[in-house]
Steps between C-alpha positions, in 0.01 A plus 500: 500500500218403743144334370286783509228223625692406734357649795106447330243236558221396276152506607224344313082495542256358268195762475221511280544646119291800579697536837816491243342739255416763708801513663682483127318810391528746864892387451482651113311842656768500734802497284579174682587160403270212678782370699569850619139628565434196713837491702401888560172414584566211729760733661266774538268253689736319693612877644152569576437195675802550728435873556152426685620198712792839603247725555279544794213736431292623810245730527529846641359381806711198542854669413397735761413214722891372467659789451345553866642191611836570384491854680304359798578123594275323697688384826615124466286198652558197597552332202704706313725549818542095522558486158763783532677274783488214256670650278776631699546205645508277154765773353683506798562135509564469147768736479 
């Protein structure tokens, strides 16, 4: 039979005893042990955190500006065709 820790990690912090206690006593209103209300709060976080660097919110104004864009390109210029060459050329060479 497998180690049912065997795919777990420990993780450890030193925090204040107040820090400790009120996060002792929001685990007991929850139902929760500590271990499990912080995991589930660190989790929670962590998924929060990630979401907004995923998310791009715009303005009316400036979703309309791209969505413009996308419908409507601009005609190239001079950069962006010499970077386009560039890059044919480097893929072309490489493969």
């Amino acid at each position: 039979m497998l180690n049912s820790h065997e795919n777990t990690v420990r993780v450890t912090a030193r925090i204040p005893v107040s820090v400790q206690e009120t996060i002792q006593r929001a685990a007991e209103l929850s139902g929760a042990t500590l271990n499990q209300f912080i995991v589930q709060a660190a989790l929670k976080e962590a998924k929060k955190v990630m979401d907004l660097e995923r998310v791009i919110v715009l303005s009316e104004e400036d979703a309309d500006k791209v969505f413009s864009l996308i419908e409507n390109p601009p005609e190239p210029n001079d950069r962006l065709k010499a970077a386009i060459k560039r890059h044919k050329e480097f893929f072309s060479e490489s493969h």
